[in-house]
Structure formats: structure tokens, C-alpha cells
C-alpha atoms as a printed R data frame, in Angstrom:
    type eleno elety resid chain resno       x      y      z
1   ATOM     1    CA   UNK     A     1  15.093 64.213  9.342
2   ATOM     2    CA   UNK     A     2  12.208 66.511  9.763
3   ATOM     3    CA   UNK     A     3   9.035 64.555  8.143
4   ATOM     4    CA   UNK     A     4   6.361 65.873  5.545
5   ATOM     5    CA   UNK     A     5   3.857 64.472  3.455
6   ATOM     6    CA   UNK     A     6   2.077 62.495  5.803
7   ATOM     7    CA   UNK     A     7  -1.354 61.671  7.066
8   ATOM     8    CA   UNK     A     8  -2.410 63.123 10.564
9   ATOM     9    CA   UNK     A     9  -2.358 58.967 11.311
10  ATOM    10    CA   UNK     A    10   0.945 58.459 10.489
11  ATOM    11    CA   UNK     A    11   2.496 61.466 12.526
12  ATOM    12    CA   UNK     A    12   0.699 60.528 15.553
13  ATOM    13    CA   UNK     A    13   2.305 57.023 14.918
14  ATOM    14    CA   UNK     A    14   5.751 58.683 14.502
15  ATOM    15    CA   UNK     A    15   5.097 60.336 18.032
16  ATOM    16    CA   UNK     A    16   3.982 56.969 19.867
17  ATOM    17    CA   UNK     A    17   7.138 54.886 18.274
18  ATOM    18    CA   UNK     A    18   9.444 57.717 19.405
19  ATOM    19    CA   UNK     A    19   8.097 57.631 23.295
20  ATOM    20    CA   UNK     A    20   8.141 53.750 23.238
21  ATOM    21    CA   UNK     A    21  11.833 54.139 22.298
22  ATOM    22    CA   UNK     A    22  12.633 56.742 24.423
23  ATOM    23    CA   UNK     A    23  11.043 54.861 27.315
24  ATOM    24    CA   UNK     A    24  13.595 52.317 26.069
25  ATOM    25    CA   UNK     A    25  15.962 54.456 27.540
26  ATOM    26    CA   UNK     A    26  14.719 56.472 30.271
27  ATOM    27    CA   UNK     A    27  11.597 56.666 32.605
28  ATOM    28    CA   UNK     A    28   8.483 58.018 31.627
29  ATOM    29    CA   UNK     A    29   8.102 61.367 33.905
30  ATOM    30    CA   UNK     A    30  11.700 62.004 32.428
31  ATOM    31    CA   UNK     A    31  10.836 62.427 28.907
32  ATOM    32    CA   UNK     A    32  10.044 65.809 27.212
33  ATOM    33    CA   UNK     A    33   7.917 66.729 24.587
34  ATOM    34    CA   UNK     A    34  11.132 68.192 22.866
35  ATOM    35    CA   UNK     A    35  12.289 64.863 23.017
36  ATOM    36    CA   UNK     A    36   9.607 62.973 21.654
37  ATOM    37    CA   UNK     A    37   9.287 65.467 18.930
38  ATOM    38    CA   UNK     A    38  12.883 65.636 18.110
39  ATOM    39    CA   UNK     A    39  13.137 61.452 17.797
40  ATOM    40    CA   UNK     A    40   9.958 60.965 15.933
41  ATOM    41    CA   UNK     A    41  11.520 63.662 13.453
42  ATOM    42    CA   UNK     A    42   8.696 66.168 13.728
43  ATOM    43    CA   UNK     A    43   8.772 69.546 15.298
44  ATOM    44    CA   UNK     A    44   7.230 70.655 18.792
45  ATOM    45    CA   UNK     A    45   3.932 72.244 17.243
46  ATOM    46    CA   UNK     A    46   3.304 68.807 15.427
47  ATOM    47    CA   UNK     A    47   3.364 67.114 18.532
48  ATOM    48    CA   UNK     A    48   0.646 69.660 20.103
49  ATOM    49    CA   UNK     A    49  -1.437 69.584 17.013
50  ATOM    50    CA   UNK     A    50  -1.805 66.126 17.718
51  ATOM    51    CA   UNK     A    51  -1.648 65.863 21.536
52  ATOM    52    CA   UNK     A    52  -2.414 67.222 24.784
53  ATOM    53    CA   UNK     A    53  -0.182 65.593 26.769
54  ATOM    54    CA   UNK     A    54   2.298 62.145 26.567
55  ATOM    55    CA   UNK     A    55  -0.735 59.819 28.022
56  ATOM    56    CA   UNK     A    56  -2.918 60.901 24.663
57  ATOM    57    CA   UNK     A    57  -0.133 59.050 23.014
58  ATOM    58    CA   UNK     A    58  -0.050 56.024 25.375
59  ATOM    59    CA   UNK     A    59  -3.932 55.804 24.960
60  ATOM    60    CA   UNK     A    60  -3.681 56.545 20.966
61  ATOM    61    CA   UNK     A    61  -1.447 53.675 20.892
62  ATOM    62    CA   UNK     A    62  -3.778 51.707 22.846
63  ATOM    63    CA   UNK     A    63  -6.762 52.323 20.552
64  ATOM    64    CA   UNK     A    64  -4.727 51.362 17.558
65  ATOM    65    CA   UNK     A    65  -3.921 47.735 18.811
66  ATOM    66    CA   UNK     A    66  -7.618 47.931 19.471
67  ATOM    67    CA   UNK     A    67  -8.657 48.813 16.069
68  ATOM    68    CA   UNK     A    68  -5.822 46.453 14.846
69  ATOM    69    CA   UNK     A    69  -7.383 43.623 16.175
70  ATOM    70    CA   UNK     A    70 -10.921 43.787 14.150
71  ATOM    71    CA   UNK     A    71  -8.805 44.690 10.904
72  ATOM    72    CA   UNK     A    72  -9.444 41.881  7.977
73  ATOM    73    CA   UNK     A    73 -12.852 41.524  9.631
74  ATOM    74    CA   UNK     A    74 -15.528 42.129  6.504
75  ATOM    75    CA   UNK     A    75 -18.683 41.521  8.188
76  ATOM    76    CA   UNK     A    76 -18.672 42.720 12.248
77  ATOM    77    CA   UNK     A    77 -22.405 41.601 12.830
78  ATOM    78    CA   UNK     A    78 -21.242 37.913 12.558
79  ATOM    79    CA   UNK     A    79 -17.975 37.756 14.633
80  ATOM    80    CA   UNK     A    80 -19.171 36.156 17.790
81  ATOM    81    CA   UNK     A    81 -17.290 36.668 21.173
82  ATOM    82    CA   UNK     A    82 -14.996 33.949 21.205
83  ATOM    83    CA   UNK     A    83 -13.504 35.295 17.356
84  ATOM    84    CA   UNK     A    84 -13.491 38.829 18.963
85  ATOM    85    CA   UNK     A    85 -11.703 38.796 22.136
86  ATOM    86    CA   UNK     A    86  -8.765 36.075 20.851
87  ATOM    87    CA   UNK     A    87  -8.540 38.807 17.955
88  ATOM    88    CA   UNK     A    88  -7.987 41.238 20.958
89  ATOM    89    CA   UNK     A    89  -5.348 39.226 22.496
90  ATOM    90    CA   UNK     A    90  -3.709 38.312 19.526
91  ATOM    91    CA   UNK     A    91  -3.305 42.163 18.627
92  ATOM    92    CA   UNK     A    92  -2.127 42.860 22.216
93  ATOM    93    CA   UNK     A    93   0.538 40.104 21.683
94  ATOM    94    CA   UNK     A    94   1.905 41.506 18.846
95  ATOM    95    CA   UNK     A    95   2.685 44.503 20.471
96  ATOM    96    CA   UNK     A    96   4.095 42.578 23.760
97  ATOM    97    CA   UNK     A    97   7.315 44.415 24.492
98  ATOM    98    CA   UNK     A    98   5.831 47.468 23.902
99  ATOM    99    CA   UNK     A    99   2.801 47.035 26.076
100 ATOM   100    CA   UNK     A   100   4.778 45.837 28.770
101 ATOM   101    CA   UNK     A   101   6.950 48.947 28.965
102 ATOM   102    CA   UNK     A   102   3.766 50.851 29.035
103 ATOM   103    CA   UNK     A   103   2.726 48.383 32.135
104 ATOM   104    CA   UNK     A   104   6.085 49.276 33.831
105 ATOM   105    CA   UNK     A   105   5.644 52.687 33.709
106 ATOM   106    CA   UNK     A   106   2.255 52.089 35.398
107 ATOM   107    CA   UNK     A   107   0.647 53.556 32.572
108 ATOM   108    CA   UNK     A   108  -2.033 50.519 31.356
109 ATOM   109    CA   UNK     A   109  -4.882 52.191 33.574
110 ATOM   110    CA   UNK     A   110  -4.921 54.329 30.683
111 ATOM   111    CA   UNK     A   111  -6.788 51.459 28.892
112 ATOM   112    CA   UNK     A   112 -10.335 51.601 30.409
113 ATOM   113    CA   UNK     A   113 -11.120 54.764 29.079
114 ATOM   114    CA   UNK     A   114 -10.303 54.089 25.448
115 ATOM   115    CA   UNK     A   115 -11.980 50.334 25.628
116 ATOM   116    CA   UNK     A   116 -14.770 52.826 26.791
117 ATOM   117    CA   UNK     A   117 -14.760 54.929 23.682
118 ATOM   118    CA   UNK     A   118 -13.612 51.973 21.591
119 ATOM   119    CA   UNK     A   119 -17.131 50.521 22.668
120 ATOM   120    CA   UNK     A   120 -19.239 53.928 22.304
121 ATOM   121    CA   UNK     A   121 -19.865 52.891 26.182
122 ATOM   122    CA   UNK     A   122 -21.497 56.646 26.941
123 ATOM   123    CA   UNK     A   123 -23.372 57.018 23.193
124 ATOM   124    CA   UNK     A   124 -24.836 53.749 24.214
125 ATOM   125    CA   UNK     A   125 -25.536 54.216 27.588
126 ATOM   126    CA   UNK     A   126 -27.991 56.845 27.105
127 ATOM   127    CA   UNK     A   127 -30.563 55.004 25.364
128 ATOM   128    CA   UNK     A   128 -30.115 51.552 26.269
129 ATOM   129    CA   UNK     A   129 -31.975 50.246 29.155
130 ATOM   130    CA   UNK     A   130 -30.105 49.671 32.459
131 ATOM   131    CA   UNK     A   131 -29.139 45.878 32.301
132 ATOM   132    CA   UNK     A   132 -27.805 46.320 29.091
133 ATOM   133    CA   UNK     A   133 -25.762 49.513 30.049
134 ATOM   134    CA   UNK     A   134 -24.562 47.207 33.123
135 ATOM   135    CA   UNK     A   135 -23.548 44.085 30.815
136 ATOM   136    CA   UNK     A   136 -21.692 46.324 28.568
137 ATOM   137    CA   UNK     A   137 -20.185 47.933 31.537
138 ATOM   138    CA   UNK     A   138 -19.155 44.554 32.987
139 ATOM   139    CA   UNK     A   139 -17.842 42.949 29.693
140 ATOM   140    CA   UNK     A   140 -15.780 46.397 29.195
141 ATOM   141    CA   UNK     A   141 -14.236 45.692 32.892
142 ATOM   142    CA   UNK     A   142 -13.913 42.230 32.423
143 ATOM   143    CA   UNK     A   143 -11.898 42.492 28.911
144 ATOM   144    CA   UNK     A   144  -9.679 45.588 30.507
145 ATOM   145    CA   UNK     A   145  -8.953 43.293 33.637
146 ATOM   146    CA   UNK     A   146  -8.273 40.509 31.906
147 ATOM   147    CA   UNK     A   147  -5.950 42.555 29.724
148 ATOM   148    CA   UNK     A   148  -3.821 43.917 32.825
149 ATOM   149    CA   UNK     A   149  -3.803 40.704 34.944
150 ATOM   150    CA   UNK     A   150  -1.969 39.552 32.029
151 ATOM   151    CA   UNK     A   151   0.340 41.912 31.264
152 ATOM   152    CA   UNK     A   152   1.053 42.004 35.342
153 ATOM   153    CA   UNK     A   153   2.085 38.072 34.230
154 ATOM   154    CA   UNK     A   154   4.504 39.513 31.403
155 ATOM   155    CA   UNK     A   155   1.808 37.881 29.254
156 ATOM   156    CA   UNK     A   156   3.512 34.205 29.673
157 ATOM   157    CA   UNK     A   157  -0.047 32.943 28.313
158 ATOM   158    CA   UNK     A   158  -0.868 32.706 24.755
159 ATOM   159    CA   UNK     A   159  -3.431 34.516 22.868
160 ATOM   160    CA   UNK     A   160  -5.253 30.910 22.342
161 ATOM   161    CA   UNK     A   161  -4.634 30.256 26.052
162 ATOM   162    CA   UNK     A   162  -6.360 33.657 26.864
163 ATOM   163    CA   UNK     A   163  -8.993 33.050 24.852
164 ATOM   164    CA   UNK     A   164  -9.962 30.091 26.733
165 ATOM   165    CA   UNK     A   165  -9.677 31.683 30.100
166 ATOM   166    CA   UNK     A   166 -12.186 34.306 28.418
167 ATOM   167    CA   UNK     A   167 -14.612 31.739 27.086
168 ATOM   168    CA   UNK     A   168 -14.655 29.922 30.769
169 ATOM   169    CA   UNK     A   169 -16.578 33.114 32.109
170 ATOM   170    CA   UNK     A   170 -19.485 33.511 29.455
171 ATOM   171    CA   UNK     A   171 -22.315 31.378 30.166
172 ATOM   172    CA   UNK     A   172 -24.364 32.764 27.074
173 ATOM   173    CA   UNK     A   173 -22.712 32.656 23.794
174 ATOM   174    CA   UNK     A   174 -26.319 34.280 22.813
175 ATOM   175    CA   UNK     A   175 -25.343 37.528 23.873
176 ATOM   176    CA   UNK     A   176 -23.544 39.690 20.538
177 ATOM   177    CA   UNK     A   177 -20.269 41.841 21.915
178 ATOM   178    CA   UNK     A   178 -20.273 43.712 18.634
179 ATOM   179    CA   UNK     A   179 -24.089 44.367 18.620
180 ATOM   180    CA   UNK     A   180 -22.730 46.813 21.053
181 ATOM   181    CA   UNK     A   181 -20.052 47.964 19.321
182 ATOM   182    CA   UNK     A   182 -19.352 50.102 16.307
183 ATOM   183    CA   UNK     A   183 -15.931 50.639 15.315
């Protein structure tokens, strides 16, 4: 079923389902673009239109369950950290089985760079002073770490559990994640 009518969004979708289920069935370096293409009902210059390569899927699916996890939110400015990273978690645990495949496959290091675009980490950077470019740098590290140390668990803990682990680290609620961050 080839597919038409549909937003540049929801093709690149189509193309991160069909590697998830193809990595269902086979490993990772196995898998063709032909494949991918094939399953996700599209045809091989779709795929390139939207990709470079099968890890820009990987990370496009990562920056979904990223943008995911602030949707419903009406008013960013006043979600403090503890709302924000158990959104994070909860968005990462609804996508469990899928992100531990990924994990498998020794693909999650893929993660840190879109966190780092997910936070404008280099647009900031360049006019912020130093300490702040550091504390954004070690909150970005801290959240990605967390992230894989759990999935390395099979994410046995719960997104409330998580959160608490997260909360144990911050000794100054003061400081605003999302003043950081523009999605």
C-alpha cells in the first residue's frame, strides 16, 4: 500500500515505525533502506527526502518522545523542573519497548545530540555567559545519563520513581530548565 496525502510528519513517522518493526525482526546493520521503505509503504526517494541515513530516524524518533513529553503544556515559563523531567520520563515510558530495542542495538548515544538541539544548547551558548552555558551543559548530561542508566536497567523504575531520583540531585529549585529552553 503505497501512501499519499500525508504531511512530511507523518511519513517520517511511517519510516521510524517500519525500522522499529523491522528491528523486531532482524539486527540493525542488517536492515536496508529498501526495506524500511517498502514496510512503511513509501517508496525509496521518500525515504531520502526525509533522511540521510537510518540513525536520522532513530534520532527523529527520539526528538518526538521529546516533544511528546511537553505536549498539553499551555504555559512553558511556569513548568518548574520537577513537572518537566517526570513529563520526560513519562514520555520515554510510553515508548518502553521501543526504546529499549533502540538501546540493544546500541543506538541511545544517539540521544545527546538531539537533547542538544531539543535545548537550542549551541543558539544559547553563544551569548550566554560561561556558567550558564556550563549548567545547561551539565543538566543536558545529567537528563541524557539519567535516561540511559535507565534504559541499561530495562527501565524497571517508574516514571514517578525517576522523578525522585532526579529531584535528589537539584539543590536549587530556583534555577528555570525551560528558561533555557524553547521548544
Amino acid at each position: 500500500m503505497r501512501r499519499k496525502n500525508t504531511t512530511h510528519e507523518m511519513m517520517m513517522g511511517y519510516m521510524a515505525s517500519s525500522l522499529l518493526e523491522l528491528m523486531l525482526e532482524k539486527d540493525y546493520s542488517k536492515i536496508s533502506i529498501g526495506e524500511i521503505a517498502k514496510n512503511a509503504g513509501v517508496d525509496r526517494s521518500s525515504y531520502y527526502r526525509h533522511f540521510k541515513s537510518k540513525e536520522d530516524i532513530i534520532s527523529f524518533f527520539f526528538d518526538k518522545i521529546l516533544k511528546e513529553s511537553l505536549d498539553g503544556f499551555t504555559n512553558l515559563s511556569s513548568i518548574d523542573f520537577t513537572i518537566y523531567i517526570h513529563s520526560i520520563y513519562m514520555a520515554f515510558y510510553n515508548y518502553k519497548n521501543e526504546l529499549l530495542l533502540i538501546h540493544d542495538a546500541k543506538l541511545s548515544f544517539l540521544l545527546l545530540e538531539v537533547l542538544s538541539k531539543r535545548f537550542h544548547f549551541n543558539e544559547y551558548a553563544i551569548n550566554a555567559p560561561l556558567s550558564k552555558q556550563y549548567e545547561l551543559s551539565y543538566m543536558i548530561g545529567g537528563i541524557y545519563n539519567n535516561l540511559i542508566f535507565w534504559m541499561s536497567r530495562d527501565m524497571n523504575e517508574s516514571p514517578d520513581e525517576m522523578t525522585e531520583i532526579s529531584n535528589k540531585f537539584r539543590d536549587d529549585d530556583s534555577v528555570s530548565l525551560l528558561s533555557l529552553h524553547e521548544i
